[in-house]
One Martini backbone bead per residue (centre of mass of N, CA, C, O) as a GRO file, in nm:
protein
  127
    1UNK     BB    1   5.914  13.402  10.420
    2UNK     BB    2   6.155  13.504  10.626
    3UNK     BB    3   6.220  13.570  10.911
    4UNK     BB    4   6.378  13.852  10.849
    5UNK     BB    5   6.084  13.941  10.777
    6UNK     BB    6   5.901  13.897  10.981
    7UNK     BB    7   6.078  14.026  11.210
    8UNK     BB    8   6.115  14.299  11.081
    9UNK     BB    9   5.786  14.407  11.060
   10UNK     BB   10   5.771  14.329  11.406
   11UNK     BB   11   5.995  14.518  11.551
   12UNK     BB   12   5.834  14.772  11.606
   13UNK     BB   13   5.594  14.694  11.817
   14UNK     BB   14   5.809  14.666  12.008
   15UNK     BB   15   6.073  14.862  12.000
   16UNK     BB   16   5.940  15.139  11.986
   17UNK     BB   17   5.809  15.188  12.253
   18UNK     BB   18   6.076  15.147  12.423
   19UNK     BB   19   6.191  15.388  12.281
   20UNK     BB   20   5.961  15.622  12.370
   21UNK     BB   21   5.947  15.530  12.693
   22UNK     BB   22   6.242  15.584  12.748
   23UNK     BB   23   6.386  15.827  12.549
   24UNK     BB   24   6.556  15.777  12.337
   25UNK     BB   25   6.891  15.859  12.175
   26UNK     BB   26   7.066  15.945  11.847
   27UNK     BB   27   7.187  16.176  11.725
   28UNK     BB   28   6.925  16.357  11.813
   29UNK     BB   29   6.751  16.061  11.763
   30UNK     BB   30   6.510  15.864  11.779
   31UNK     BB   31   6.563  15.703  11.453
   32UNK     BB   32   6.853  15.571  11.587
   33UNK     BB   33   6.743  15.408  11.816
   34UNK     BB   34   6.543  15.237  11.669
   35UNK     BB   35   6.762  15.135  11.500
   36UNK     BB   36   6.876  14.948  11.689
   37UNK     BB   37   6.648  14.792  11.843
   38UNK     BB   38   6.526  14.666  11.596
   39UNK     BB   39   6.800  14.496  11.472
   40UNK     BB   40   6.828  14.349  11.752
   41UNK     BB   41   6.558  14.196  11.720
   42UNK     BB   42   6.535  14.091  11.454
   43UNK     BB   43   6.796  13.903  11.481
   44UNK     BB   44   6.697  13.754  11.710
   45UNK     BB   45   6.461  13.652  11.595
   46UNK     BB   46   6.552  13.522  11.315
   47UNK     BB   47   6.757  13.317  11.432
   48UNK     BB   48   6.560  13.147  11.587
   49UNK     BB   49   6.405  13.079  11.382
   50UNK     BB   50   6.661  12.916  11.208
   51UNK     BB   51   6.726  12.749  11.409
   52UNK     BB   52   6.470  12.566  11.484
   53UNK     BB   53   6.439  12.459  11.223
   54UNK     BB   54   6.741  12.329  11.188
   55UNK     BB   55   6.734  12.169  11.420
   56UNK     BB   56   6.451  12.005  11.316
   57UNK     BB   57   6.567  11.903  11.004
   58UNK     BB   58   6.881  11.810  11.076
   59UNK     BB   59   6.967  11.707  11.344
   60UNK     BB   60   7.181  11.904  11.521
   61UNK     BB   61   7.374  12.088  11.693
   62UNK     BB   62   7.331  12.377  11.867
   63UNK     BB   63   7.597  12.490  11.760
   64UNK     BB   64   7.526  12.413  11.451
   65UNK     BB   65   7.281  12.548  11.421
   66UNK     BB   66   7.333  12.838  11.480
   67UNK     BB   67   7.584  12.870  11.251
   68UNK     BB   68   7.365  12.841  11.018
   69UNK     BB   69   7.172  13.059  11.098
   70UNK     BB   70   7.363  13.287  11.032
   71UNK     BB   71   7.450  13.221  10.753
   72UNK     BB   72   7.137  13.234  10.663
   73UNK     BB   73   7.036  13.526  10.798
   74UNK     BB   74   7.243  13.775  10.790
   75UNK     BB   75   7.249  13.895  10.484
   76UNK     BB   76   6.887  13.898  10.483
   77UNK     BB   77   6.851  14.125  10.737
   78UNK     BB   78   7.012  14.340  10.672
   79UNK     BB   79   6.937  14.423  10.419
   80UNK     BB   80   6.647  14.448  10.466
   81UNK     BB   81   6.680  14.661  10.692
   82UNK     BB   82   6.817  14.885  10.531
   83UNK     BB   83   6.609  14.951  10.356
   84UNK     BB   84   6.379  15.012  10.587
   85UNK     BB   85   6.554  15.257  10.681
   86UNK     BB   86   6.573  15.401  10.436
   87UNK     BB   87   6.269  15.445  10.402
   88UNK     BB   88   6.236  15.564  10.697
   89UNK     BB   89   6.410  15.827  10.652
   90UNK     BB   90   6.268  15.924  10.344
   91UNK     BB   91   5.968  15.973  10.537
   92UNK     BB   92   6.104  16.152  10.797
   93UNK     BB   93   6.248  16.345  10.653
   94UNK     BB   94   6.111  16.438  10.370
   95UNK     BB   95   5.769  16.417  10.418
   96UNK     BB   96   5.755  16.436  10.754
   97UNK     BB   97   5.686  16.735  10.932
   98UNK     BB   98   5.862  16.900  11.127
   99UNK     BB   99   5.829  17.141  11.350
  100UNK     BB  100   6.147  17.251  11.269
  101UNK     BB  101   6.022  17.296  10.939
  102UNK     BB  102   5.740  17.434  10.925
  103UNK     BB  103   5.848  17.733  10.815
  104UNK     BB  104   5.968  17.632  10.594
  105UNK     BB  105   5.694  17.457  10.459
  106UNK     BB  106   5.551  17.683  10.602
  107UNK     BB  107   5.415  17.971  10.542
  108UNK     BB  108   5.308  18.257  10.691
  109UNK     BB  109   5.056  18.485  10.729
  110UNK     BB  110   5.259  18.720  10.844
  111UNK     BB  111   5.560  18.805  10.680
  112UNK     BB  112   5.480  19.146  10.679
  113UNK     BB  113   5.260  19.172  10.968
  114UNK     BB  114   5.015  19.065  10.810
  115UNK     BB  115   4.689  18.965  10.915
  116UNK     BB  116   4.481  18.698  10.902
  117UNK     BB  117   4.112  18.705  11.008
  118UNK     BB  118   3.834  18.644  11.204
  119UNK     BB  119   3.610  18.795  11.289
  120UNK     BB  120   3.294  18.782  11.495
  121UNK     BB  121   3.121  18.760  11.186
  122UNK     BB  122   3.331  18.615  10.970
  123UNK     BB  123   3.499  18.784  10.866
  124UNK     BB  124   3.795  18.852  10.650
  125UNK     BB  125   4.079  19.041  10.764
  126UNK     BB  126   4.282  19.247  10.789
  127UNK     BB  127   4.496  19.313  11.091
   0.00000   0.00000   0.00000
């Protein structure tokens, strides 16, 4: 697991309630918030990550240590994360239904004007 997997799926747990707590939104969705902010995270904390790693085992300067760190972990953290994203859109749009689609996806059962209720008998009638 490198370093921009590991922190790629732990920066939602920092990340989110940030978002959810400031109350951010982007193009009037909280879900393009969270991705700026995880992205962030997750680069920050990756890079940070192949940086001590590549500073201790090759002895190198840290200017010239940040420099591979960038190079190693920018294009697995990127993919990685545009993944996490397209998945967390096709669960967030597609399966997991919000409240202006409820009437889309839940047909209410009053349609035609009759309503089903229970009277105080427990009996089930139109009404």
């Amino acid at each position: 697991m490198t370093g921009a997997q590991f922190f790629g799926w732990q920066s939602p747990l920092i990340g989110a309630p940030i978002v959810f707590a400031a109350g951010w939104t982007l193009f009037g969705q909280r879900l393009f918030a969270d991705y700026v902010v995880l992205f962030a995270l997750a680069f920050i904390f990756g890079i940070a990550f192949q940086y001590l790693a590549i500073r201790e085992v090759r002895r190198v300067s840290p200017r010239m240590a940040l420099v591979d760190a960038l190079k190693a972990d920018t294009l697995a953290l990127t993919a990685f994360e545009v993944g996490l994203f397209a998945w967390m859109a096709v669960m967030y749009f597609l399966f997991v239904p919000r409240p202006e689609l409820r009437l889309l996806l839940v047909p209410d059962a009053d349609w035609h004007g009759a309503r089903l209720h229970h009277d105080l008998s427990g009996q089930l009638v139109l009404g």
